[in-house]
PDBQT receptor file of N, H, CA, C and O in Angstrom, charges set to zero:
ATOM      1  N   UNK A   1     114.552  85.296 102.225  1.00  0.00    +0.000 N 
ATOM      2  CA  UNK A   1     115.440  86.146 102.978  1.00  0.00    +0.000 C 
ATOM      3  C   UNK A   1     114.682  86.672 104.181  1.00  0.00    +0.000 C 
ATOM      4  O   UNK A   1     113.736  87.397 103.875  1.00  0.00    +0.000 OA
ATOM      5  N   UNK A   2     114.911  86.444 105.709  1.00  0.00    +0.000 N 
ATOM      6  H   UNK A   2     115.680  85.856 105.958  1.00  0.00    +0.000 HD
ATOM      7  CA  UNK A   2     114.611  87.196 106.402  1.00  0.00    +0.000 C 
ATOM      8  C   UNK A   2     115.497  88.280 107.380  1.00  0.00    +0.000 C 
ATOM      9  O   UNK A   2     116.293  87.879 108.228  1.00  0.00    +0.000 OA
ATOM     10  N   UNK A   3     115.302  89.303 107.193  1.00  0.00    +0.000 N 
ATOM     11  H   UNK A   3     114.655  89.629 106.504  1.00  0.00    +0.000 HD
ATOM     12  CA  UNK A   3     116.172  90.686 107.639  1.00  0.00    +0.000 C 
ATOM     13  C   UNK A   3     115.741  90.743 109.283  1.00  0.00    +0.000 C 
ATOM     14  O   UNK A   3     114.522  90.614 109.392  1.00  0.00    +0.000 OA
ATOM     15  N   UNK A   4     116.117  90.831 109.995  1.00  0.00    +0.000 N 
ATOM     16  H   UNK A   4     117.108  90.936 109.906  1.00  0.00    +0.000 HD
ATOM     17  CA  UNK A   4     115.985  91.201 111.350  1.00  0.00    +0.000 C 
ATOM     18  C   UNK A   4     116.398  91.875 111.857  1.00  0.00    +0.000 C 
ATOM     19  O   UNK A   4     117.603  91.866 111.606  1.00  0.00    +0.000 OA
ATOM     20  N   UNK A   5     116.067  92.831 112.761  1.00  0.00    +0.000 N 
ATOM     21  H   UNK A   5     115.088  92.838 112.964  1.00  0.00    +0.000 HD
ATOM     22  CA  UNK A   5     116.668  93.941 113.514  1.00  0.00    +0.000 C 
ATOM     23  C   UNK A   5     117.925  93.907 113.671  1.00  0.00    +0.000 C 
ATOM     24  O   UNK A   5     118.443  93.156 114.497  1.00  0.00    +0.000 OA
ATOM     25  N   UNK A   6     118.625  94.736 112.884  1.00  0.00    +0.000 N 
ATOM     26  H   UNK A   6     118.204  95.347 112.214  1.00  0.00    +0.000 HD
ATOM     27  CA  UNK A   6     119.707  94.853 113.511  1.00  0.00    +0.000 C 
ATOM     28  C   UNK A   6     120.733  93.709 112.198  1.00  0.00    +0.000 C 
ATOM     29  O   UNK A   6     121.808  93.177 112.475  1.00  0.00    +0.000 OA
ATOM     30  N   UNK A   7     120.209  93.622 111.208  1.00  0.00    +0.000 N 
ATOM     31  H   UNK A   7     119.335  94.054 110.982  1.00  0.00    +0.000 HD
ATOM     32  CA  UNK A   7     120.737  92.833 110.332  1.00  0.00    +0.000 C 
ATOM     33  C   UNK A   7     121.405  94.032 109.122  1.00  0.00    +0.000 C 
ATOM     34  O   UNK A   7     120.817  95.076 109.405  1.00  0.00    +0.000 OA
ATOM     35  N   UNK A   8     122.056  94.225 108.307  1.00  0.00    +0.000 N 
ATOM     36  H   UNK A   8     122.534  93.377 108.077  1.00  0.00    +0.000 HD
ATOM     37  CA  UNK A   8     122.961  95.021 107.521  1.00  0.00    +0.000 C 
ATOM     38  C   UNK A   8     122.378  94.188 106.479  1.00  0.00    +0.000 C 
ATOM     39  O   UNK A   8     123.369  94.367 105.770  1.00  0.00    +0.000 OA
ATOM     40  N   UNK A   9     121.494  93.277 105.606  1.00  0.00    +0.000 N 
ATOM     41  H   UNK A   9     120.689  93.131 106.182  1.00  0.00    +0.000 HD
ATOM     42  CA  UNK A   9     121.246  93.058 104.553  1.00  0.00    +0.000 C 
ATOM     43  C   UNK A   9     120.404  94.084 103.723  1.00  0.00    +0.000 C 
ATOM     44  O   UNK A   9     119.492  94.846 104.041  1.00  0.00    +0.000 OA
ATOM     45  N   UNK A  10     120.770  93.935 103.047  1.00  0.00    +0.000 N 
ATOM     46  H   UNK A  10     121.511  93.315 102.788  1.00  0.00    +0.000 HD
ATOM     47  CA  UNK A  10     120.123  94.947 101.602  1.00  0.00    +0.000 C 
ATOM     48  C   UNK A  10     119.725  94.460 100.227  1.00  0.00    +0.000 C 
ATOM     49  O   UNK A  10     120.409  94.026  99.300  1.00  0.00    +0.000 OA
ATOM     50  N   UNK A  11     118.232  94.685 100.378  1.00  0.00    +0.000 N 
ATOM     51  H   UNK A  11     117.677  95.037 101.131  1.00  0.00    +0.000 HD
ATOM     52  CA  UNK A  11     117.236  93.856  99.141  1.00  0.00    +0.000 C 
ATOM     53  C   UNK A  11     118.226  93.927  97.956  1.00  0.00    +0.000 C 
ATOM     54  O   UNK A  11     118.867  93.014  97.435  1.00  0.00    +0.000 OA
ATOM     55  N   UNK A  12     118.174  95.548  97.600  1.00  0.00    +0.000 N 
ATOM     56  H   UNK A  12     117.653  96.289  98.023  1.00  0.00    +0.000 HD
ATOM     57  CA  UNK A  12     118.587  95.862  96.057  1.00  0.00    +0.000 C 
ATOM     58  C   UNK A  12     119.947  95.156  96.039  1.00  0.00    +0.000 C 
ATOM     59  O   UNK A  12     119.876  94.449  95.033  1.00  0.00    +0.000 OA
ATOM     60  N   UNK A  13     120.865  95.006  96.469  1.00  0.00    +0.000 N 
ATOM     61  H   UNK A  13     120.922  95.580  97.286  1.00  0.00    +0.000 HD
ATOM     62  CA  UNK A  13     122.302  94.465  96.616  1.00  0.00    +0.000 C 
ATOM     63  C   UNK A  13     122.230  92.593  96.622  1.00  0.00    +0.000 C 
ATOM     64  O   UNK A  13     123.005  91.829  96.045  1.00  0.00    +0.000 OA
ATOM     65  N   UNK A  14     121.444  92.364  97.183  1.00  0.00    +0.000 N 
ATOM     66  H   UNK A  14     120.815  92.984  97.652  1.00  0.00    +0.000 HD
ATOM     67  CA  UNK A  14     120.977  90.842  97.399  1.00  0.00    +0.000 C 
ATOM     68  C   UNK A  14     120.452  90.397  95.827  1.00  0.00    +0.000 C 
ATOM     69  O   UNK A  14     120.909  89.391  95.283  1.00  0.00    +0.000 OA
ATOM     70  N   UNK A  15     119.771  90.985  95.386  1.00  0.00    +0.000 N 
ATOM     71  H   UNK A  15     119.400  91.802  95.828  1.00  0.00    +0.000 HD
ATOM     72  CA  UNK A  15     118.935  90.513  94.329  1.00  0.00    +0.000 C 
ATOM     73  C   UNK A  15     119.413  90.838  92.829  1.00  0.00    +0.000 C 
ATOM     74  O   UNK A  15     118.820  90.462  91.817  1.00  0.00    +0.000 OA
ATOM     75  N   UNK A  16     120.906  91.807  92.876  1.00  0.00    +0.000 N 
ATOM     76  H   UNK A  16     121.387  92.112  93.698  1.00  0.00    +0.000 HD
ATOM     77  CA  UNK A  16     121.981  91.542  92.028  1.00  0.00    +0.000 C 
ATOM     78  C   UNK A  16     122.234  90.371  91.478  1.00  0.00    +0.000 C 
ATOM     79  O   UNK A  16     122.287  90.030  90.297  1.00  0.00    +0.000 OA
ATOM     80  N   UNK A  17     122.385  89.796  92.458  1.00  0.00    +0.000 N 
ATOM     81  H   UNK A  17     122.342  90.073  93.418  1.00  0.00    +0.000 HD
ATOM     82  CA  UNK A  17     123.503  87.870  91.899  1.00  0.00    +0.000 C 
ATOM     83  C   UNK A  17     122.398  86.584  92.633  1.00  0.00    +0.000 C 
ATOM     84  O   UNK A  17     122.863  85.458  92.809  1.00  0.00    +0.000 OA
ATOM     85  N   UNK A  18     121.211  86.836  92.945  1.00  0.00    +0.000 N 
ATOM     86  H   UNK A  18     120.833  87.751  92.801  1.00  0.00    +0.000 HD
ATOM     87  CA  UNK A  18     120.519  86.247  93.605  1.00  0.00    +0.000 C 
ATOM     88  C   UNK A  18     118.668  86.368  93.119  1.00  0.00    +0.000 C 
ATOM     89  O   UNK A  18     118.332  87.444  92.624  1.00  0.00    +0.000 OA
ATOM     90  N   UNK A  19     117.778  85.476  93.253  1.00  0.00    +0.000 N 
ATOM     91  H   UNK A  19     118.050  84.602  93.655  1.00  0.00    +0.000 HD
ATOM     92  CA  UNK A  19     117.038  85.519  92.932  1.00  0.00    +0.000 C 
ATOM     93  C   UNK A  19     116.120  85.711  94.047  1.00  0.00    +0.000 C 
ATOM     94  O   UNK A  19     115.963  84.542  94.400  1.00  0.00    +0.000 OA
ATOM     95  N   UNK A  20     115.408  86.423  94.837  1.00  0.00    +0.000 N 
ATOM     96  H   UNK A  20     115.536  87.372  94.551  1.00  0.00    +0.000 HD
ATOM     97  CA  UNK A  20     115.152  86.685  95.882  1.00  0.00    +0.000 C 
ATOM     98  C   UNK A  20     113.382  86.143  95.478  1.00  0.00    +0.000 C 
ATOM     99  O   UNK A  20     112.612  86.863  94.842  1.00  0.00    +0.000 OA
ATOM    100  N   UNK A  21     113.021  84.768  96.003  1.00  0.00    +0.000 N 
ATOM    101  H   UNK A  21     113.646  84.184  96.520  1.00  0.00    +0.000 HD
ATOM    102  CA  UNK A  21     111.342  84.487  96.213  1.00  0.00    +0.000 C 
ATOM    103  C   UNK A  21     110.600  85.291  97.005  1.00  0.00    +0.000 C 
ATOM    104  O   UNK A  21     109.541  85.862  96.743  1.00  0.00    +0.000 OA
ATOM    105  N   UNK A  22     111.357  85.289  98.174  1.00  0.00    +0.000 N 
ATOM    106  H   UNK A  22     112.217  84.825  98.388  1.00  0.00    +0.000 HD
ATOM    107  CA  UNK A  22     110.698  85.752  99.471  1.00  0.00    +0.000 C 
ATOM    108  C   UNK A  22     111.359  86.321 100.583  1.00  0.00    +0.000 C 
ATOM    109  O   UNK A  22     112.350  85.798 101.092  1.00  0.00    +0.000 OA
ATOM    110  N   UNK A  23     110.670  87.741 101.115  1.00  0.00    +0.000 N 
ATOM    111  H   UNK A  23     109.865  88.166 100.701  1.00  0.00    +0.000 HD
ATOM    112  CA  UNK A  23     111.112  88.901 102.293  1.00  0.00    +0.000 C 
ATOM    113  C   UNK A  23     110.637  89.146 103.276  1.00  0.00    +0.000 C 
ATOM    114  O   UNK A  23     109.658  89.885 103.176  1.00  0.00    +0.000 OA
ATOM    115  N   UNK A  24     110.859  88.892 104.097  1.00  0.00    +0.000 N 
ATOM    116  H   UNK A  24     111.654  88.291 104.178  1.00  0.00    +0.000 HD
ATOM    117  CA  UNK A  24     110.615  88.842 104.990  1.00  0.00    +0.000 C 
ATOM    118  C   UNK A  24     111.521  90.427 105.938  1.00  0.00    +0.000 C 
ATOM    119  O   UNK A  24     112.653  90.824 105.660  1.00  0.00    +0.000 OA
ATOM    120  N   UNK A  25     110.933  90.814 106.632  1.00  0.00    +0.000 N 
ATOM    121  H   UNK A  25     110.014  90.492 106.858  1.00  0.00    +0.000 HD
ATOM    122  CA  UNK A  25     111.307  91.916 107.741  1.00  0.00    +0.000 C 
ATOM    123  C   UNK A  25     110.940  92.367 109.151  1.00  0.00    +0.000 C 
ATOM    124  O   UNK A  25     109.825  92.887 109.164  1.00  0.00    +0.000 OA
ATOM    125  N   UNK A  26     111.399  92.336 110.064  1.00  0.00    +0.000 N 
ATOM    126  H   UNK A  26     112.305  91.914 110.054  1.00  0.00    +0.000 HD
ATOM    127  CA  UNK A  26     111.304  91.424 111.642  1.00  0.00    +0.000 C 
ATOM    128  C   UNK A  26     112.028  92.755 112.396  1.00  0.00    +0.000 C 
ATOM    129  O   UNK A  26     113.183  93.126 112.183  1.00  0.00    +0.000 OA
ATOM    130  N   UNK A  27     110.874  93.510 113.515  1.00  0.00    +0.000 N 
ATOM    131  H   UNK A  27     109.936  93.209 113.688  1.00  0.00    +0.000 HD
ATOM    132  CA  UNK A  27     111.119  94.604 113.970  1.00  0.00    +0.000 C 
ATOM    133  C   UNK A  27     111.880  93.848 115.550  1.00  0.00    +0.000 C 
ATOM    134  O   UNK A  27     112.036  94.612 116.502  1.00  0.00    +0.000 OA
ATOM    135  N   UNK A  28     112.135  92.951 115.637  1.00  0.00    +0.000 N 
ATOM    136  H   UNK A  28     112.008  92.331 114.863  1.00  0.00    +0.000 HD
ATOM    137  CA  UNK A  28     113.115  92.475 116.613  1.00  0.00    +0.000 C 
ATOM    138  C   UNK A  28     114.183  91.087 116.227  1.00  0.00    +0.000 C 
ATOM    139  O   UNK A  28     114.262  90.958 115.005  1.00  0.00    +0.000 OA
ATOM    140  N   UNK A  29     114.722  90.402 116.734  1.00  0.00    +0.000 N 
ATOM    141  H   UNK A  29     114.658  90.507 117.726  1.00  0.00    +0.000 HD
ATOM    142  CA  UNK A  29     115.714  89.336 116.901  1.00  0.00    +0.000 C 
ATOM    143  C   UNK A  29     117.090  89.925 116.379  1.00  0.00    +0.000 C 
ATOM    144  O   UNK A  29     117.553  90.957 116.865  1.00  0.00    +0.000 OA
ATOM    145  N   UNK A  30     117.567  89.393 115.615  1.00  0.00    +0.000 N 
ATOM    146  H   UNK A  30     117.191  88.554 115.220  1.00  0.00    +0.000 HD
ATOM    147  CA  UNK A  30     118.970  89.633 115.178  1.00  0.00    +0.000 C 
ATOM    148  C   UNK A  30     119.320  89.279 114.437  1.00  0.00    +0.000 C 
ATOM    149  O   UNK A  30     118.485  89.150 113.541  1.00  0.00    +0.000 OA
ATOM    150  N   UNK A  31     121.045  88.714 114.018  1.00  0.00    +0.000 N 
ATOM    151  H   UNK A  31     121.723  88.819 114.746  1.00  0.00    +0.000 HD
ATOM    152  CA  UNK A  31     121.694  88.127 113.482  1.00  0.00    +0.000 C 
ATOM    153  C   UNK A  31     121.850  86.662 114.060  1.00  0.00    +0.000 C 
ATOM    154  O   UNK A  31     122.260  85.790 113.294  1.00  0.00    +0.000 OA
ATOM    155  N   UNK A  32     121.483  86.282 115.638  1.00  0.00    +0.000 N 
ATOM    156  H   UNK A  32     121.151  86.991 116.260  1.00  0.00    +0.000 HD
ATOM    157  CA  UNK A  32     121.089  84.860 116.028  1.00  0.00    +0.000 C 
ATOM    158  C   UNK A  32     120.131  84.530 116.290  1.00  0.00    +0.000 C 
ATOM    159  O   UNK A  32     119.824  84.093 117.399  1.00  0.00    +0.000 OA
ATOM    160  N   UNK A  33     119.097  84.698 114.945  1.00  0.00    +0.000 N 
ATOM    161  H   UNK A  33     119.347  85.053 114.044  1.00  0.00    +0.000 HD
ATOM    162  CA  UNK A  33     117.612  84.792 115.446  1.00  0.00    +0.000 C 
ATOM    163  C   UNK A  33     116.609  83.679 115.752  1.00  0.00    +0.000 C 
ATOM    164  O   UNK A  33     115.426  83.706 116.092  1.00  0.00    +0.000 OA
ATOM    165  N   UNK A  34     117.678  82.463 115.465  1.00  0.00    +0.000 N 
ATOM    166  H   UNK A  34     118.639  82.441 115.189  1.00  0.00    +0.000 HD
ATOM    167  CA  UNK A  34     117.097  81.079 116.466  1.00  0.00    +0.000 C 
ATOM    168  C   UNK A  34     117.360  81.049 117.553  1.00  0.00    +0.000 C 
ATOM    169  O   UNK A  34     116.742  80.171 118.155  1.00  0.00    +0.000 OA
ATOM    170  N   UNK A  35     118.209  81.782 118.310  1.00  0.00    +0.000 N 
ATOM    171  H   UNK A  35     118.711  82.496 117.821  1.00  0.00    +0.000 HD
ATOM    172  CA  UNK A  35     117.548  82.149 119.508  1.00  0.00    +0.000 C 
ATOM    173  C   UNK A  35     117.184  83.500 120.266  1.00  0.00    +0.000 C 
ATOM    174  O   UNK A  35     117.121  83.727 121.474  1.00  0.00    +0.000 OA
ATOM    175  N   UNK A  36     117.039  84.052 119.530  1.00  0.00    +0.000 N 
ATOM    176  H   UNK A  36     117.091  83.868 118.549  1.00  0.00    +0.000 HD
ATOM    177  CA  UNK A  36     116.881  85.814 120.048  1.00  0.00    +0.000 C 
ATOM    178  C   UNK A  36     115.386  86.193 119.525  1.00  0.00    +0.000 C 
ATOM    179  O   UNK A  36     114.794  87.114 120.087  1.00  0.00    +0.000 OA
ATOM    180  N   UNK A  37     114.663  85.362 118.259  1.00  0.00    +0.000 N 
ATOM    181  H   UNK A  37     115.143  84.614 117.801  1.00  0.00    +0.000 HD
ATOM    182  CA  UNK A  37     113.384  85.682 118.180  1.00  0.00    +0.000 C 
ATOM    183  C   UNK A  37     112.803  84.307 117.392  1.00  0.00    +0.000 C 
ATOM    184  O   UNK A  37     112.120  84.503 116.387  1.00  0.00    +0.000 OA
ATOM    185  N   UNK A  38     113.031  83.060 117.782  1.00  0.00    +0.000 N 
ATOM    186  H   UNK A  38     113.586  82.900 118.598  1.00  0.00    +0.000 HD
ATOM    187  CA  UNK A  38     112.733  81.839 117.591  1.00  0.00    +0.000 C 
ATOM    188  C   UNK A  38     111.048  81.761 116.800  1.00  0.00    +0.000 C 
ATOM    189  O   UNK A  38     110.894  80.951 115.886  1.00  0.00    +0.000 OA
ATOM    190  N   UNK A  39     110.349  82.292 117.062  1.00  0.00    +0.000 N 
ATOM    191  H   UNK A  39     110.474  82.950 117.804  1.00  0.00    +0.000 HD
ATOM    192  CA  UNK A  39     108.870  82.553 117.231  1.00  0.00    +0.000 C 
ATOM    193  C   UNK A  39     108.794  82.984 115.771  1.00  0.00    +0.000 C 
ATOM    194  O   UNK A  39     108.034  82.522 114.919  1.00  0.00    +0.000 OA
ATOM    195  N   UNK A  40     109.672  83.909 115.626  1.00  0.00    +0.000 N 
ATOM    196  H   UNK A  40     110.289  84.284 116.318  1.00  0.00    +0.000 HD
ATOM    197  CA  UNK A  40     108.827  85.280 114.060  1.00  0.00    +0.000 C 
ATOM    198  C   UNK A  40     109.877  83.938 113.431  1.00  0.00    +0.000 C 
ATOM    199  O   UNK A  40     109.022  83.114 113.106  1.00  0.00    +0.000 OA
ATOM    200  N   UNK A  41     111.036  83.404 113.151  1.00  0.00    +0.000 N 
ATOM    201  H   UNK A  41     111.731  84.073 113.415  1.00  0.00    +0.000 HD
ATOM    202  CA  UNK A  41     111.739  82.694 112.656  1.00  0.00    +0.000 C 
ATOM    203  C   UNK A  41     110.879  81.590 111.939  1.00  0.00    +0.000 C 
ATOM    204  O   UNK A  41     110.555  81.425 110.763  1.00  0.00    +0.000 OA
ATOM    205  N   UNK A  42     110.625  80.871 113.147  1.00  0.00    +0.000 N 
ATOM    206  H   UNK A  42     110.889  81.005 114.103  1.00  0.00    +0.000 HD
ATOM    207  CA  UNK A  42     109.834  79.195 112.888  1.00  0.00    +0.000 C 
ATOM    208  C   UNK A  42     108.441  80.439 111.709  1.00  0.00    +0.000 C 
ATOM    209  O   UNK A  42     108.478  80.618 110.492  1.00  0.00    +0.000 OA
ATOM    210  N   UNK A  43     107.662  80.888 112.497  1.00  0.00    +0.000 N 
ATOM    211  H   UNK A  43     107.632  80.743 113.486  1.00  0.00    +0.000 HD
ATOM    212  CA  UNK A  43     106.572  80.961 111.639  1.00  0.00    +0.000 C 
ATOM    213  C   UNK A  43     106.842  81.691 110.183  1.00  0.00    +0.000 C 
ATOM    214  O   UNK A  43     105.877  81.731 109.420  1.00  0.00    +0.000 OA
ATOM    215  N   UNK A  44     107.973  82.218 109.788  1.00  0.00    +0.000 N 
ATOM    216  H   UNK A  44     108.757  82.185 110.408  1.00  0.00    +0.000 HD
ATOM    217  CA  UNK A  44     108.508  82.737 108.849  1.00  0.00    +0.000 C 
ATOM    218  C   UNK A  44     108.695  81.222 107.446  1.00  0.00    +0.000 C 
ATOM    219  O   UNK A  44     108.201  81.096 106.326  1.00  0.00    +0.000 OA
ATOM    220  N   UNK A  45     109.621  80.353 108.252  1.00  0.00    +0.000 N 
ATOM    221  H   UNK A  45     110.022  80.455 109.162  1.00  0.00    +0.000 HD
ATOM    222  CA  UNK A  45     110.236  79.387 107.450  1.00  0.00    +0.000 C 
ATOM    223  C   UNK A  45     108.704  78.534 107.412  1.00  0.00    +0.000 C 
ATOM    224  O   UNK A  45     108.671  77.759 106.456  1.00  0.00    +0.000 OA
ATOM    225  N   UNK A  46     107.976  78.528 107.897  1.00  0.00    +0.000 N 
ATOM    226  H   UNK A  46     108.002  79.157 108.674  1.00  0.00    +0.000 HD
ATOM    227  CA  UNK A  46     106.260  78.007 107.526  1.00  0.00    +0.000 C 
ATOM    228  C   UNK A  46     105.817  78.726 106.169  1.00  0.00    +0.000 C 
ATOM    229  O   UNK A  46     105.629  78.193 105.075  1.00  0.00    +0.000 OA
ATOM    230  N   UNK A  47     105.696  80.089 106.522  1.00  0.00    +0.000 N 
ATOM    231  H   UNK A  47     105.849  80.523 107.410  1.00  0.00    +0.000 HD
ATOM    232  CA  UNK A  47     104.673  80.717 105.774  1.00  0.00    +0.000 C 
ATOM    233  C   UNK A  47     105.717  80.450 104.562  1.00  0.00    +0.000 C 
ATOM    234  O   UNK A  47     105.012  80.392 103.554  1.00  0.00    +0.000 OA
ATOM    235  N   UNK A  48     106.839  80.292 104.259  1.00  0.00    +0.000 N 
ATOM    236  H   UNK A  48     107.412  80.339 105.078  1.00  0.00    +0.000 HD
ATOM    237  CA  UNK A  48     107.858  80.353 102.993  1.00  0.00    +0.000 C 
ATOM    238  C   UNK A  48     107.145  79.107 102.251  1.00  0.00    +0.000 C 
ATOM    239  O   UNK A  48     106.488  79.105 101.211  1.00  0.00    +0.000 OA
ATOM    240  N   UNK A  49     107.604  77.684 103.419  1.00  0.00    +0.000 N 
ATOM    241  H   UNK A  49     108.138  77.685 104.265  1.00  0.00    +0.000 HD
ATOM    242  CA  UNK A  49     107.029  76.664 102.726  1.00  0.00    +0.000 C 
ATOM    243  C   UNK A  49     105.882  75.965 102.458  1.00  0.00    +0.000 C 
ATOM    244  O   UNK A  49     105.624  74.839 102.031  1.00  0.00    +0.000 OA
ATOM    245  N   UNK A  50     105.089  77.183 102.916  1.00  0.00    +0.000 N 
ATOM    246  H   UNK A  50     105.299  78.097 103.262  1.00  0.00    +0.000 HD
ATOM    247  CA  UNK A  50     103.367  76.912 102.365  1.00  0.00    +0.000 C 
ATOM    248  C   UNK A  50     103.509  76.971 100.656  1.00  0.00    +0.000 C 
ATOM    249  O   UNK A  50     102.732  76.520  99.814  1.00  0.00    +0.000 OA
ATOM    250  N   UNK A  51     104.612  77.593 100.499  1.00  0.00    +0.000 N 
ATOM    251  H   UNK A  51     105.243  77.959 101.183  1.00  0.00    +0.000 HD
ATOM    252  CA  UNK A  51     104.312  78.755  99.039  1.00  0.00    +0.000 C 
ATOM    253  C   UNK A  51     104.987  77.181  97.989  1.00  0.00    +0.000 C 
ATOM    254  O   UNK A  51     104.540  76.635  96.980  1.00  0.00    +0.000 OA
ATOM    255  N   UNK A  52     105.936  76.968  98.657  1.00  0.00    +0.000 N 
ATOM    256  H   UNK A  52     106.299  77.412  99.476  1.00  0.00    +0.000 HD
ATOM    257  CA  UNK A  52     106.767  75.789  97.427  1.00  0.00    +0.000 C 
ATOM    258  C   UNK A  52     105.947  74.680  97.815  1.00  0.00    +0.000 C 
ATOM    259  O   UNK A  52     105.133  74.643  96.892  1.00  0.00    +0.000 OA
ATOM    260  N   UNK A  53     105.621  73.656  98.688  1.00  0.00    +0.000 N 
ATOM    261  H   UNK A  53     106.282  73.686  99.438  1.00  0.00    +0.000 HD
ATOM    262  CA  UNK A  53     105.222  72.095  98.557  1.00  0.00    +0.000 C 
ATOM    263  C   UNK A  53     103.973  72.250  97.483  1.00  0.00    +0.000 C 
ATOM    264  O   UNK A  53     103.033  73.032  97.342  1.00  0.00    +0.000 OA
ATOM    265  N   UNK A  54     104.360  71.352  96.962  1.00  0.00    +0.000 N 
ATOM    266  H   UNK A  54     105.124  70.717  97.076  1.00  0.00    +0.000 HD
ATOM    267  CA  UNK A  54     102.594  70.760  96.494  1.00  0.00    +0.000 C 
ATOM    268  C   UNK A  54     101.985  70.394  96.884  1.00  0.00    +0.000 C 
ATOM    269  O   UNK A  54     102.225  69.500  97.696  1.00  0.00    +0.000 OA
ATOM    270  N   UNK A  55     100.581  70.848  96.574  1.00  0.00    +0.000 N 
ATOM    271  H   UNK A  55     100.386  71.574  95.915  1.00  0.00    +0.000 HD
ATOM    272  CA  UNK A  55      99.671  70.333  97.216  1.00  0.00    +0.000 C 
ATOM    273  C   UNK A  55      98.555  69.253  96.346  1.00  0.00    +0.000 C 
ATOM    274  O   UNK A  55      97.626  68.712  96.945  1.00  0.00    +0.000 OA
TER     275      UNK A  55
């Protein structure tokens, strides 16, 4: 899950009906944050899938 400025998601409410791996929280972009903060995004969806591939 990554939350971004200006995003209305909520951990405790999310993780009701959902299994939440990973949080992420981003003091800028948005709700179109492939293009409003492309940068924290890409290196976000990296650092996630460092955690699952095998190595």
């Amino acid at each position: 899950m990554a939350n971004f400025l200006g995003d209305r998601a909520i951990r405790g409410l999310a993780e009701l009906s959902n299994t939440i791996t990973h949080w992420s929280r981003f003091p800028r972009g948005g709700h179109f944050a492939s293009l409003q903060a492309p940068d924290l995004l890409i290196s976000d969806i990296r650092r996630f899938f460092r955690t699952v591939r095998p190595r």
